[in-house]
C-alpha positions in Angstrom: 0.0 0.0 0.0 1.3 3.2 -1.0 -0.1 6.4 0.9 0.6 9.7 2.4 -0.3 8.7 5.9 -1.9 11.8 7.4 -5.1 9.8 8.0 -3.1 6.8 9.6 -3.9 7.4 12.5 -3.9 4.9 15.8 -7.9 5.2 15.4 -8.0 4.7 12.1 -5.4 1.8 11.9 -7.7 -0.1 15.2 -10.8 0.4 12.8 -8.6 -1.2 9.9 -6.8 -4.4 10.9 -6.3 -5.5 7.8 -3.4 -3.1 7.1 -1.5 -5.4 9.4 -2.0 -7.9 7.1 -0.2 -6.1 3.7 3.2 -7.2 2.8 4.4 -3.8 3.1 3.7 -0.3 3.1 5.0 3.1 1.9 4.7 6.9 2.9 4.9 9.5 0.8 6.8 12.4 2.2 6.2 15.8 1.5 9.0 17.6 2.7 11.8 17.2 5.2 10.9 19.4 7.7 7.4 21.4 8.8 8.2 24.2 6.7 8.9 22.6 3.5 5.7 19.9 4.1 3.4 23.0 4.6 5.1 24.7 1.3 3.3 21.8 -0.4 0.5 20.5 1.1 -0.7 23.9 2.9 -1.5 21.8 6.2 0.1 23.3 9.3 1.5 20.3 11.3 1.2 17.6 8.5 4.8 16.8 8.7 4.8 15.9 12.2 1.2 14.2 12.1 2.3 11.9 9.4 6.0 11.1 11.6 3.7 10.1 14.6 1.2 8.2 12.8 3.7 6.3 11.3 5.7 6.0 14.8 2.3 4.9 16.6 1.9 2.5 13.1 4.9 0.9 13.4 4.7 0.1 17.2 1.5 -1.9 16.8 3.3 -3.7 13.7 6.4 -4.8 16.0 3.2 -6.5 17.9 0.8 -7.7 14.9 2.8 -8.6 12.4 6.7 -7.4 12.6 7.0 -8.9 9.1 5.3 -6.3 7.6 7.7 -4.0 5.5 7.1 -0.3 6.1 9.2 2.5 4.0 9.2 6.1 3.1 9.0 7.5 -0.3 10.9 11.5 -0.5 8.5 13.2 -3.3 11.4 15.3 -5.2 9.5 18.6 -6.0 11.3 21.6 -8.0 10.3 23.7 -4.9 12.0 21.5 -2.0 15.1 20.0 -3.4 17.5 22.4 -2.9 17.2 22.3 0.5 18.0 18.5 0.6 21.9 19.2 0.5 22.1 20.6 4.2 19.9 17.6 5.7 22.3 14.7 3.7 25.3 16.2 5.0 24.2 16.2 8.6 
């Protein structure tokens, strides 16, 4: 499953539990910080909520089904790339 994982919520994943059943899953990240998520998606505290739900997602995993592969996807957009450099060197 590929997704952005703003609505992945703990409430939403305990309504689903069939997501612990996918061979894997991958987020789609915006941005690499809150400034450069919100240049794109126009959502105050998206970057954040989508780190946490994915933090609280991967905690139940390790319990449900630690074989489930979970990834990130970096969405390369004209407008965020060229601050990449400072956050691969640090």
């Amino acid at each position: 499953m590929i997704t952005n994982g703003y609505m992945l919520t703990p409430k939403r994943t305990e309504a689903q539990p069939g997501l612990f059943e996918l061979d894997s899953i991958r987020v789609s990240l915006y941005g690499v910080d809150e400034d450069s998520y919100y240049y794109v998606t126009r959502r105050r505290g998206a970057y954040q909520a989508v780190i946490q739900n994915m933090i609280e997602f991967l905690k139940a995993r390790n319990v449900t089904n630690p074989d489930l592969k979970a990834g990130f996807n970096y969405i390369v957009l004209p407008e965020i790339y060229l601050v990449w450099p400072e956050y691969l060197i640090s």
